[in-house]
C-alpha positions as a Markdown table, in Angstrom:
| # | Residue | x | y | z |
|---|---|---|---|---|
| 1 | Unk | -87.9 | 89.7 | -90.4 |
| 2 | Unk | -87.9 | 91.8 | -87.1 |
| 3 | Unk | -85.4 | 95.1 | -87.4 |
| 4 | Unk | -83.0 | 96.0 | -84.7 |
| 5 | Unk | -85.5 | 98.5 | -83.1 |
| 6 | Unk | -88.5 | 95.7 | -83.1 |
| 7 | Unk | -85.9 | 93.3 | -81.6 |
| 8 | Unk | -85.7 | 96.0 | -79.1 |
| 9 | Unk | -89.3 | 96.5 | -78.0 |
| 10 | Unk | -91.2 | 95.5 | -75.1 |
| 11 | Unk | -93.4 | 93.6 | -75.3 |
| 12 | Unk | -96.6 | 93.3 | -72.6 |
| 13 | Unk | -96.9 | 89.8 | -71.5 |
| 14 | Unk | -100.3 | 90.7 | -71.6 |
| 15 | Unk | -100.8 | 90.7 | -75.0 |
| 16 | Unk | -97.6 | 88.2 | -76.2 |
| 17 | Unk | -96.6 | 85.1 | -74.7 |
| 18 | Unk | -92.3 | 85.0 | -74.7 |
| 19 | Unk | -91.0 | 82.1 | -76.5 |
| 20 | Unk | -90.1 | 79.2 | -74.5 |
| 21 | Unk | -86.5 | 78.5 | -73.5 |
| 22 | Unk | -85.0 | 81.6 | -74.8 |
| 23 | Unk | -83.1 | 84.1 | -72.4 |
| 24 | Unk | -85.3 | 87.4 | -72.3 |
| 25 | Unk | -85.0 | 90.8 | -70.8 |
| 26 | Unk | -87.8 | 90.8 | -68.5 |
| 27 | Unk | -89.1 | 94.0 | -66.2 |
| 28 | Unk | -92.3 | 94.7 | -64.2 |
| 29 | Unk | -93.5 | 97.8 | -64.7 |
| 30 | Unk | -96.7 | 99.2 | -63.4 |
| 31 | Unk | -98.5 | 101.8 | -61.1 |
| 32 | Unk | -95.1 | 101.5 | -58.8 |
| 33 | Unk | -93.0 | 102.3 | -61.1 |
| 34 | Unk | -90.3 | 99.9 | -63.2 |
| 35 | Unk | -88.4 | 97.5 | -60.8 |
| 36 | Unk | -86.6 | 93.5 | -61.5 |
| 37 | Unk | -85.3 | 93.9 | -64.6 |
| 38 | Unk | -82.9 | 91.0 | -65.6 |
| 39 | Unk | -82.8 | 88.1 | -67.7 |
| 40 | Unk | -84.9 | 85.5 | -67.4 |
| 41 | Unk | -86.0 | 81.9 | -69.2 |
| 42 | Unk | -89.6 | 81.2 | -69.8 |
| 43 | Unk | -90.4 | 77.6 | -69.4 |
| 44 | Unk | -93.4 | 75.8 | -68.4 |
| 45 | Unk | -95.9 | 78.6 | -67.5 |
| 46 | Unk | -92.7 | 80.0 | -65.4 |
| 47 | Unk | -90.0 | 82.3 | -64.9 |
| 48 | Unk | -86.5 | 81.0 | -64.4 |
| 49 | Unk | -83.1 | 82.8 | -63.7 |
| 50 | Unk | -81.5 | 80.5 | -66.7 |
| 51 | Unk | -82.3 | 77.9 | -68.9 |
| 52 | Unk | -80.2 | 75.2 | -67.4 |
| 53 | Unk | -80.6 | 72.5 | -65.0 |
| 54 | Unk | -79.1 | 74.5 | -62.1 |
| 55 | Unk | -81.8 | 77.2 | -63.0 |
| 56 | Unk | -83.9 | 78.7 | -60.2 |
| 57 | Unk | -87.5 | 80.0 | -60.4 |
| 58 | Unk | -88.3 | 83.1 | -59.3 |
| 59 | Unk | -91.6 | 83.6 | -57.5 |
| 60 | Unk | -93.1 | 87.1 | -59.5 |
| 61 | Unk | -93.8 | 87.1 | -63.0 |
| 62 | Unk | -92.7 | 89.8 | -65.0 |
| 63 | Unk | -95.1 | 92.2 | -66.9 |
| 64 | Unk | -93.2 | 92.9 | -70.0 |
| 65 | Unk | -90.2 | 91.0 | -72.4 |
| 66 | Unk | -87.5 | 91.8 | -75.2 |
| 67 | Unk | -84.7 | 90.1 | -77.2 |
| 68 | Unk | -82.0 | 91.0 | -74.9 |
């Protein structure tokens, strides 16, 4: 079982896939700096803006996810 701190971490996409259908704290964060961080629902090799019908995909993928 993950403590409150691990729950906390983020995680590269890079190295960990998110789990699917789950609302995530997502961020890029690169050479320019950290920018769009929000929630976000990853679902079929996508990023969505929730994890309901009415959701929206957004068109970046993010480079790193936590439990919000």
């Amino acid at each position: 079982m993950l403590n409150k701190s691990e729950l906390k971490r983020w995680i590269a996409l890079a190295d960990e896939l998110p789990p699917e259908n789950v609302m995530l704290m997502t961020k890029i964060d690169d050479d320019n700096g950290i920018r769009n961080e929000q929630k976000l629902c990853f679902h079929s090799r996508l990023w969505w803006t929730g994890c309901g019908p009415d959701a929206m995909y957004v068109y970046y993928t993010p480079t790193h996810w936590r439990q919000p």
